[in-house]
N, C-alpha and C positions, 0 to 999 in steps of 0.2 A: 682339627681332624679333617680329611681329606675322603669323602668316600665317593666310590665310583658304582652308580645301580650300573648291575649287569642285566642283558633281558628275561634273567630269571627276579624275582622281586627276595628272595630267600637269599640276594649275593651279594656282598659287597666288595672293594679295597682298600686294603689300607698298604699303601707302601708298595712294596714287592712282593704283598701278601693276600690271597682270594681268598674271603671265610663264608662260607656256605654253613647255611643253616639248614639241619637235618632233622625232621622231626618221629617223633617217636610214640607222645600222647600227649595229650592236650585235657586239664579238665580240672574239676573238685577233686581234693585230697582227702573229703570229709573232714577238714575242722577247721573249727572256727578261727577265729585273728587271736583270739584271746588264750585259744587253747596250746594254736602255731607259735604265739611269741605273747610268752605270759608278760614279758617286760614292758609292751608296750600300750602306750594309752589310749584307751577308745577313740580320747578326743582326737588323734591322729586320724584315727583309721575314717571318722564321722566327717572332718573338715575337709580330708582329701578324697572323699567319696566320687567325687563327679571326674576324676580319673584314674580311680583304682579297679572302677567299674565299666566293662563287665571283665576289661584281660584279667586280671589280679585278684578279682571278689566275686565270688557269683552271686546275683541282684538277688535270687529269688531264694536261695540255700544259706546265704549270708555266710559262708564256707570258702576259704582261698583256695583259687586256680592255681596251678601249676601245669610249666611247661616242661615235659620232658624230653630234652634235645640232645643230639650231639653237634657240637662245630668241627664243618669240617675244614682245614686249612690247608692250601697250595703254598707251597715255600719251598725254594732253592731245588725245585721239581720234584718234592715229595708230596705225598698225601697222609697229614698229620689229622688222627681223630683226637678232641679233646672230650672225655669222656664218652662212655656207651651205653647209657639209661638200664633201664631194667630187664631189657631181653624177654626172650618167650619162654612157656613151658617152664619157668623155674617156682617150683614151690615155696612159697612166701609164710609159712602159717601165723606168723605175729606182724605181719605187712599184708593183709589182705587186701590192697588198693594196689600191690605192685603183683599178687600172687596169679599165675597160670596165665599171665598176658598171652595175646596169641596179634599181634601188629605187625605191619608190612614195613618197617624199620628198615630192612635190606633192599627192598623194592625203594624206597625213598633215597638211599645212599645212592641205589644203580641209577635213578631219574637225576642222582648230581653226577654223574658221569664214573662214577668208582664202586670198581668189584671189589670183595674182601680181599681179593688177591693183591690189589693194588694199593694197601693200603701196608705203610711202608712205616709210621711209627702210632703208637695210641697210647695217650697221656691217660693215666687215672688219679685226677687231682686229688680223690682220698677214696676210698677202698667202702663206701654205704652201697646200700643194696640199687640204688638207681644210679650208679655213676660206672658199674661195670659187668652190667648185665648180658651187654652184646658181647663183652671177650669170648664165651665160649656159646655155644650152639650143643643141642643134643644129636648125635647122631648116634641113632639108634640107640644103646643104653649109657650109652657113655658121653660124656661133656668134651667135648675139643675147642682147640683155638679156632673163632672165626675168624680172623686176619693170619694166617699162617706164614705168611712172610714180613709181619710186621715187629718190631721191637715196643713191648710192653711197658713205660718209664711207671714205675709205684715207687712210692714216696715207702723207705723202708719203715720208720717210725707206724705207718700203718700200716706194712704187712705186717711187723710184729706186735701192734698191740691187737690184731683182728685175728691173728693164729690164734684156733682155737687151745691148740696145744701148750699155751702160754696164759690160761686162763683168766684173763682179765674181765672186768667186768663194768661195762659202759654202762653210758647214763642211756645209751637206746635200749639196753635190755636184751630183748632176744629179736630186736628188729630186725638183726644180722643175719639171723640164721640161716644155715645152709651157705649163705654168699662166698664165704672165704672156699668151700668145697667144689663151689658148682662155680665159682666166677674168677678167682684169682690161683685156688690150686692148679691146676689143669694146665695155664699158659705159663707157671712157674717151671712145672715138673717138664715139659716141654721143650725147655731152655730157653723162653722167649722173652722172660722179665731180664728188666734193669732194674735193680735197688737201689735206688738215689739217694743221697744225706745231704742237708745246708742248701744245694741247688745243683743245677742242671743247665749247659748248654746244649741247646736242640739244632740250633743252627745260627746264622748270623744275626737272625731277625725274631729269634723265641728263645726263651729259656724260661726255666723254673723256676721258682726261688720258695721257702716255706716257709708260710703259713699258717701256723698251728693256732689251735683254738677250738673250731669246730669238731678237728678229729688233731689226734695229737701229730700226723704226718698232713694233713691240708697244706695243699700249695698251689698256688697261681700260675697262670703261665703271661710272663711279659713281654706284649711283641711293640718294638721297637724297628720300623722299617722308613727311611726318609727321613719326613719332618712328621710323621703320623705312629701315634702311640694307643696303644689300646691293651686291658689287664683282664683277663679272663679268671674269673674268682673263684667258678667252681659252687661251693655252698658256704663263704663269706658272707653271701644274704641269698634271701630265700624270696625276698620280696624290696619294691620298691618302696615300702615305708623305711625300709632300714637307711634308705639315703636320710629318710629327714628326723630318722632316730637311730642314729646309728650303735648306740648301748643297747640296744633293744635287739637280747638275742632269739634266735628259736629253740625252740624245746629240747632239739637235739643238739645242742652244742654241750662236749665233754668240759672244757675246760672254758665258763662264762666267761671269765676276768682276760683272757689268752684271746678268748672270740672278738672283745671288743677292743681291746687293742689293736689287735691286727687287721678288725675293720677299718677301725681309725688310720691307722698306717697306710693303706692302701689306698681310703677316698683322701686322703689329703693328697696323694702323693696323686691321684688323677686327676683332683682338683688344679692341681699345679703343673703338671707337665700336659691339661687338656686333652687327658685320655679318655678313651670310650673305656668305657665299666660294661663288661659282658659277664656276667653272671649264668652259671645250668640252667634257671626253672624260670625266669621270668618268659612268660609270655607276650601280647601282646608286640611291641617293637621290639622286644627283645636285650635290649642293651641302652645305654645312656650316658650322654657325659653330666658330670656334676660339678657343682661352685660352690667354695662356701658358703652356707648360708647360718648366722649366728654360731652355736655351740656344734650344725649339725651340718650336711648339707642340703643343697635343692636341684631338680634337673634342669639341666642348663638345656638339652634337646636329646631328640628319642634319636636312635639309629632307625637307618631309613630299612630297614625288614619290614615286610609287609604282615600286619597282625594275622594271627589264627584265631580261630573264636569257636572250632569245634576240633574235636580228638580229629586224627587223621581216619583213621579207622575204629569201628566198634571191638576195642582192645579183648574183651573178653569175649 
C-alpha cells in the first residue's frame, strides 16, 4: 500500500484515489464485547487489551467505541460518499444511542472541501439506521434528499428486505424503524436511487460487489487504483477483534453462517492482494492492513488517519 498524508491528517492516497475521513460521532455504543459479539472470547478481548484500549473499548465503562464516519472519496473528478451515519433530528425509539442526534456532520463534509451539492454519487453499503442517516435532512416537516444532485447506489436485496411493505422480520427487531421512511424512501421517490444486484461499477478505480451476511444486500466497495488496493466493508466487522476472530460475528448480523463467510472471503482476499481493510465504525486509525495469522488474521499496520478519542461534537 502506497499512501500519501495530505496536510490534513483525516487524508490519504491511494492510486488515483483521495479518501477523506468524515466524522460524524465518536464514542460508547453502551455495550459490552460480550453483549456486541456474543461469539467471541473474553480471552481475546483480555490479551489484546493494551491496544484495543481506549479507540475500541472504553477503559472505564468496559463498553465498545464506535466510530461513526463517512469516507469521502475523489475519483475520476467525482465526489463519492461511502455511507452517511446516522443523521440529525431522526427519531430512533428502539436505537436510543442513535435517536434525535443534533452534530455538525455537514460543517465537517464542508471543512473537507464539499457541499451537499457537490456531491455527485453516495454508496449505501446496506440500508441499518447509521449507514444512511445523512441521505435526507428535515426541512421543515418534510425529509428530502441532502445530496440533490447525487445518484444514490442501494444494494436492492436491502431495499426489499428493509420495505416495510414487504414485512419481514430481522434479527434487529425494530432497530430499523422509521429508517426505511425518513432515510431511503424520500431519495427513492425522488428518482435519485440505483438498485443494484451481484455488483456495481462506479468507475475505473471502484466498484461494488455483495456481500451478504450481515444484511441480506451488504456490499463492499473495491478500489483498485495503480499498484494500491484498499476494500471498504461497510459493517463486515464492527471491530478489530474480528481480524484475529474473524467467526466471531456481532449481534446484528441476519444471516451468521453468510456473515462469516464473507468475512473470510474478504480478509483473505486483503491478506493477499495487501489491501487496506477500511471498515464504517472503527475508530482510532481507522483502517488496516492484515496477514495471515493461523486460522485467523493479525494487523499487519494501522492507516496513517490520525486517531479521534472524543465525539466531534456533544451529539445530543
Amino acid at each position: 500500500m502506497r499512501t500519501a498524508p495530505s496536510p490534513r491528517s483525516d487524508e490519504i492516497t491511494l492510486g488515483d484515489v483521495t479518501i477523506t475521513r468524515v466524522w460524524e460521532y465518536y464514542g460508547s455504543v453502551e455495550m459490552t464485547p460480550d453483549t456486541f459479539f456474543p461469539e467471541s472470547s473474553p480471552r481475546t478481548w483480555e490479551e489484546h487489551a493494551p491496544w484495543l484500549e481506549p479507540h475500541f473499548v472504553d477503559s472505564e465503562t468496559r463498553t465498545v467505541n464506535s466510530a461513526i464516519q463517512t469516507w469521502l472519496l475523489r475519483s475520476e473528478g467525482r465526489n463519492i460518499l461511502i455511507d452517511t451515519g446516522v443523521g440529525n433530528h431522526k427519531d430512533r425509539p428502539y436505537s436510543p444511542v442513535w435517536s434525535r442526534l443534533d452534530t455538525d456532520f455537514l460543517d465537517n463534509l464542508a471543512r473537507a472541501g464539499v457541499r451537499p451539492e457537490d456531491v455527485d454519487v453516495v454508496v449505501n453499503t446496506h440500508l441499518h439506521v447509521d449507514h444512511v442517516g445523512w441521505n435526507t435532512y428535515l426541512d421543515g416537516r418534510t425529509w428530502v434528499p441532502t445530496f440533490p444532485n447525487a445518484t444514490y447506489l442501494m444494494p436492492k436485496a436491502d431495499f426489499d428486505f428493509w420495505n416495510p411493505a414487504n414485512e419481514h422480520k430481522p434479527r434487529l427487531g425494530r432497530g430499523n424503524q422509521n429508517v426505511f421512511e425518513d432515510s431511503v424512501a424520500p431519495v427513492h421517490e425522488a428518482g435519485l436511487t440505483r438498485l443494484w444486484e451481484d455488483g456495481h461499477t462506479i468507475d475505473a478505480n471502484l466498484r461494488l460487489e455483495a456481500a451478504p451476511g450481515h444484511t441480506p444486500g451488504s456490499s463492499v466497495v473495491m478500489l483498485e487504483s495503480g499498484a494500491d488496493r484498499a476494500v471498504f466493508v461497510g459493517d463486515m466487522l464492527h471491530s478489530p477483534v474480528q481480524f484475529v476472530e474473524p467467526d466471531a460475528n456481532s449481534c446484528f448480523c441476519e444471516d451468521p453462517a453468510g456473515a462469516r463467510a464473507t468475512r473470510r472471503r474478504f480478509l483473505s482476499w486483503a491478506a493477499d492482494h495487501n489491501a487496506l481493510v477500511v471498515p464504517a465504525h472503527l475508530g482510532g486509525h481507522g483502517a488496516a492492513e492484515v496477514v495471515r495469522d493461523g486460522s485467523g488474521f493479525a494487523i499487519k499496520g494501522w492507516a496513517p488517519f490520525a486517531p479521534h478519542t472524543e465525539t466531534p461534537k456533544d451529539a445530543r
